[in-house]
N, C-alpha and C positions, 0 to 999 in steps of 0.2 A: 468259810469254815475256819474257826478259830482254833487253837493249842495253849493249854495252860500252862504258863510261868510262876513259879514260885520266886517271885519278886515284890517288893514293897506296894503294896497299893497305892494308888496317887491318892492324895489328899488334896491338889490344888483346889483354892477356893475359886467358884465360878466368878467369871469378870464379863462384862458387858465386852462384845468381840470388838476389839478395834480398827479403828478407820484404816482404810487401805485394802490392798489385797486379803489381806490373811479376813477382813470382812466377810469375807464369803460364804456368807452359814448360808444353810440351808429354809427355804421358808417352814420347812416342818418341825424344826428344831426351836419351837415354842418358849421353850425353857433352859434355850441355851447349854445343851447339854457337850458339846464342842466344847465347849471353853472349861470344860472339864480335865483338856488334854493339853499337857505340855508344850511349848512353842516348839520344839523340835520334832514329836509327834503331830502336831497341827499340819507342821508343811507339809508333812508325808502323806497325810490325809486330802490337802491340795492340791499336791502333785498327782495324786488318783483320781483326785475328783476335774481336773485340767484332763488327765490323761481320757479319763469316758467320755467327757465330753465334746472335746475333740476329732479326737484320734476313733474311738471305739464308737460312740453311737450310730455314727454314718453309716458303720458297718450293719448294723443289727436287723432291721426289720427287713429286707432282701434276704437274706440270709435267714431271721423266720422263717420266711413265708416259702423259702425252698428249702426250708429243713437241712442245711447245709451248715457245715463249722469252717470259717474263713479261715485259714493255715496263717494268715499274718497276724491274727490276736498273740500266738506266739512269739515272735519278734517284737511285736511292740511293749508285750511284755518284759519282754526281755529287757529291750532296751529303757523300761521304767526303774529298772531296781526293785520291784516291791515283792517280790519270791524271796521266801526264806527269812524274813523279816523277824519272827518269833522265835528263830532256832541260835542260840547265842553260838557264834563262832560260823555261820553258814549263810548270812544273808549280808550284803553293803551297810546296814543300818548296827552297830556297835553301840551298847546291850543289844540284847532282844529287848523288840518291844513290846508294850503291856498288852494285855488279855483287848484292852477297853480297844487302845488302838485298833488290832487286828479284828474286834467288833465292829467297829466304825468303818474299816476300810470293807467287809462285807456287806454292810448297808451301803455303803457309796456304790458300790461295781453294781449289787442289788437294784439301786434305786434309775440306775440305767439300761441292765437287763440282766433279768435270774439265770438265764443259762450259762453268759459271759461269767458271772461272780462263781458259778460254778462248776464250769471248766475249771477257774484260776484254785476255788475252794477245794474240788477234790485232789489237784495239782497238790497245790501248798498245804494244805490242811490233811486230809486221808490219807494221800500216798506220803509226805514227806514226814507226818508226824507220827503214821505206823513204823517206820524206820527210826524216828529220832526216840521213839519212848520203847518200841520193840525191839531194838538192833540192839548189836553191842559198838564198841567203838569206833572196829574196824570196819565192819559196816557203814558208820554212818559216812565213814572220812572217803568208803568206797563210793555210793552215791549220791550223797548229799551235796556236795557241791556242783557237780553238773546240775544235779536241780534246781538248787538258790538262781545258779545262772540262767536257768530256764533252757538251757542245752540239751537236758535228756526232762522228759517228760511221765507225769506218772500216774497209777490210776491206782482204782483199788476195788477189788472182786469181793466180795462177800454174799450179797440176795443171792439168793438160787431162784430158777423156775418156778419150784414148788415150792420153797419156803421166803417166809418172810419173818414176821412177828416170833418163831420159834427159831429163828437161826439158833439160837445157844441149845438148844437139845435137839434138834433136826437137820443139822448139817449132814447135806448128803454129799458131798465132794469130799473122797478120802487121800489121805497120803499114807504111805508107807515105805517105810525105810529101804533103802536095797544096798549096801555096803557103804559108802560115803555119797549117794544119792539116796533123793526120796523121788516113788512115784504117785503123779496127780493122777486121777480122775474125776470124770464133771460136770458138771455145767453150772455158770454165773449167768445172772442176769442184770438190767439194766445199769451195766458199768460203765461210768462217764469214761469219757478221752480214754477207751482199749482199743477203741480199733488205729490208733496212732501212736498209744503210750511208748514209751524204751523200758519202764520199769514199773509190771501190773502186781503190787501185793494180793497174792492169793490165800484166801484162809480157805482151811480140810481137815476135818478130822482123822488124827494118827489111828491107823487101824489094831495097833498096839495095845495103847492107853485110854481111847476114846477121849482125848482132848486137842482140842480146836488148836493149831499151831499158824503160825505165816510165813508164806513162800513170796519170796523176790523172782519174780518168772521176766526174763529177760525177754524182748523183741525178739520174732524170728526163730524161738525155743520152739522143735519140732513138737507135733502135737497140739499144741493153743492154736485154736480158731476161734477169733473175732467174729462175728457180723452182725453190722450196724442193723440198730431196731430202725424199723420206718415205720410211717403212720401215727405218729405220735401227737396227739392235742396239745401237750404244752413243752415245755425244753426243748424247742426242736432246732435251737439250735447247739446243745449238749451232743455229741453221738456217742449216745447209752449203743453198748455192744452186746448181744448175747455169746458168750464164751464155750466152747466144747474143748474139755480137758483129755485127749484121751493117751495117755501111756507116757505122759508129760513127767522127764527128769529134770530134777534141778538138784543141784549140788549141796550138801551140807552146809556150805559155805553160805548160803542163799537163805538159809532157814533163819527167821529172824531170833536171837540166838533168848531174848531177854522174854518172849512168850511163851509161856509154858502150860495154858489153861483160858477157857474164854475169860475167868477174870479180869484176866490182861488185857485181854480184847477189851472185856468191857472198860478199862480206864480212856481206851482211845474213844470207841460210840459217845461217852461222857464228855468231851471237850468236844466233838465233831457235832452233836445234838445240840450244843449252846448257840454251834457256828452256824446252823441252819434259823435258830429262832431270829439270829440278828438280818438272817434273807429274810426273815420274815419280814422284819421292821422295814427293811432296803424298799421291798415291794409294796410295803404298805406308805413308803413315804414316795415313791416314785409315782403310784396310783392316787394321791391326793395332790399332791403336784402339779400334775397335768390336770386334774379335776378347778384345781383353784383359777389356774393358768386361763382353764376353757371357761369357767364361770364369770371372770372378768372381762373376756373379749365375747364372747356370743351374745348377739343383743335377741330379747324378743320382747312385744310389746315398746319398741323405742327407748328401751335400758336396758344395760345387762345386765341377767337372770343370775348374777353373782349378788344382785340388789333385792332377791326375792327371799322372803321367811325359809321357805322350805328348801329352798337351795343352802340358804347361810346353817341352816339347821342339819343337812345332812356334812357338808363340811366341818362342824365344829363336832359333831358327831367323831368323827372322823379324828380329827383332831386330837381329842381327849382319848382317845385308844392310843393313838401313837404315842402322848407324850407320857401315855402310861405303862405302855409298854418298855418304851427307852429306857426311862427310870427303874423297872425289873431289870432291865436287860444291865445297864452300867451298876448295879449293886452287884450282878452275878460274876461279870469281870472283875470288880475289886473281892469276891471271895473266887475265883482262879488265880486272882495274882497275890493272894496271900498262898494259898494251895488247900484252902480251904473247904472249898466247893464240892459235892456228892452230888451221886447220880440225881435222887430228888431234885435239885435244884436245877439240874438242866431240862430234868421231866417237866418240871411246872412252867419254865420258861418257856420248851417248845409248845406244850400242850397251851399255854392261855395265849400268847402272840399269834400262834398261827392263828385260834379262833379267830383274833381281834382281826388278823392282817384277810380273811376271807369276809368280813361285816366292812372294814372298811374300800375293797376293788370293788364291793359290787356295789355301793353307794357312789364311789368313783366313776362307777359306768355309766350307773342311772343318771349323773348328770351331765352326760354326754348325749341323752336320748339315743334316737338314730345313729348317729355318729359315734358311737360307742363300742359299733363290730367293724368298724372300720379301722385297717391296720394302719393305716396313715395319720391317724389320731393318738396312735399307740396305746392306749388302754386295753385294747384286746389281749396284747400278750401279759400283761399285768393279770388279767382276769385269769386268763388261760394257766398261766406259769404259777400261778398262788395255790391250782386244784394239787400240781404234785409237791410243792412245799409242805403241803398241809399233810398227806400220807407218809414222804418219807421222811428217813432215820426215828422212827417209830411212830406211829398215831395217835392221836388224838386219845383212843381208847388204851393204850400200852401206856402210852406215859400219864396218866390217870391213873392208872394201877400202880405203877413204879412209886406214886408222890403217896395213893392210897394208904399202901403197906406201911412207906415211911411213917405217916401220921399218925395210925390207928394201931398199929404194931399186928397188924393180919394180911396173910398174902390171900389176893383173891384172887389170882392168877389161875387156871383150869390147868 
């Protein structure tokens, strides 16, 4: 999940990728869309993409298939540097880097496993970027650096039970002021990394004013009860938390000082929405990947069925989504790294990628045949993990209407 920089857009002109290591593209990246990025963002993009493959994948499908979150993706992140990357003055990387990078690094973690990109996404992206555009200074300088370091850990509460699509005028978690504390009450639902966070941004509306504010609710704040969702079909290895707010103080200090109105809110949904369309791409080039991968080695008939019309015809299929996707996806970076970019444009990103990234896993599946619900071939969790990409941080149908409005100049919203 990505954070917009008002920093120059990169212009490098594309270069065939060079021999050696930094060779290392991607077979989905058709059009060379890496070599888009700077040699100093390239290796950072290396360095994640050594690091999943490595270190992270081994971890992932055991860990599926018990719906458990490994406690050491933490440390190993850690000990990667790649937290806090986009926040100038908070992460090892001097500048922040561009919108496009922190694109690509969601696609890479993505194209290894959607839950892993999103542990790290609501880390780095939700929680630390509600704080760096909602905080004031002293705020940021208060938790942002443990986070960069990946030493305290963060999450960010907003869905409710009952609402989804209406959060900005059906927030039912209130806050109200009581002397230099506010009191929460509530309930959140499926919040990544709360039942472990140090620091869960909680949004409620002021029972005062009627406008949505956010709360830094510290670890071990009497009142906040966590408990992990079980049973879940796809993320299972995210642990989304269901939250009970009840009589919950947090200090003035806590209240993020720079929100004053879901507006606000909504500037963060706007960059957090871009950062899920590029899971989208992750998942869409991880599921053609293995699809190309099994196409070449499975033989039937005494060649392999990578040699057959209607095989080559679902992967090129496949293909032309992705590389058209990308190409939305890296124009939408270079208008975040101007500061360009409005809600629209994240709407039409999330809303056509995800389509594209649910036409291309299941064409992935189908030429797995049989072998396709098998978790040892790993395309299942591709299949599985692309249902909840595709619902959340708005739908399909919600950001339709958002891009709607923009074009037509009519809200058709109920």
């Amino acid at each position: 999940m990505t954070t917009p920089q008002t920093t120059t857009p990169q212009t490098t002109t594309p270069q065939a990728p060079a021999a050696g290591p930094i060779a290392d593209e991607l077979a989905a990246d058709f059009y060379h869309y890496e070599s888009l990025l700077p040699d100093d963002e390239r290796k950072i993009l290396l360095k994640a993409r050594a690091l999943m493959r490595d270190q992270v994948k081994p971890l992932v499908n055991d860990n599926w298939a018990k719906g458990e979150f490994p406690k050491e993706l933490i440390s190993l992140f850690r000990e990667s540097g790649l937290a806090g990357l986009p926040y100038e003055g908070y992460g090892e990387h001097r500048p922040a880097v561009s919108n496009l990078l922190s694109g690509m690094l969601a696609l890479e973690m993505t194209r290894t496993d959607a839950s892993v990109s999103t542990f790290f996404g609501v880390h780095n992206g939700l929680a630390m970027y509600s704080i760096h555009s909602g905080g004031d200074q002293e705020q940021r300088d208060r938790w942002l650096p443990a986070m960069a370091a990946m030493d305290k850990i963060g999450a960010f509460a907003m869905t409710e039970p009952l609402g989804g699509s209406d959060v900005a005028g059906g927030m039912r978690t209130t806050a109200e002021r009581e002397g230099d504390a506010w009191v929460l009450n509530g309930a959140k639902k499926w919040i990544g990394n709360a039942t472990f966070a140090d620091y869960v941004v909680v949004w409620a509306r002021d029972v005062d004013d009627n406008h949505v504010k956010g709360f830094v609710v510290e670890k071990g704040t009497p009142g906040f009860t966590p408990e992990k969702i079980e049973g879940k079909l796809a993320f299972r290895i995210v642990e989304n938390a269901e939250i009970t707010l009840t009589d919950v103080r947090v200090p003035e200090a806590n209240r993020l000082q720079n929100i004053d109105s879901f507006r606000d809110v909504a500037e963060i949904l706007r960059a957090t929405r871009s950062g899920v369309a590029w899971q989208a791409l992750g998942v869409m080039v991880g599921a053609y990947e293995l699809a190309l991968d099994y196409a070449r080695e499975r033989r039937q008939f005494g060649r392999p069925i990578g040699g057959f019309q209607l095989v080559q015809d679902l992967l090129v299929k496949s293909l032309g989504d992705i590389t058209a996707s990308w190409g939305m996806l890296v124009q939408l970076a270079r208008l975040q790294d101007a500061g360009i970019f409005r809600d629209e444009h994240s709407a039409l990103a999330k809303a056509f990628v995800t389509a594209r990234m649910r036409d291309v896993v299941a064409r992935s599946r189908e030429i797995f045949g049989g072998n396709g619900i098998l978790l040892d071939h790993d395309i299942p969790r591709f299949f599985a993990d692309a249902e909840a990409i595709y619902s959340f941080e708005g739908t399909r149908e919600m950001n339709t209407l958002i891009v709607g409005k923009a074009i037509t100049g009519q809200s058709a919203f109920v």
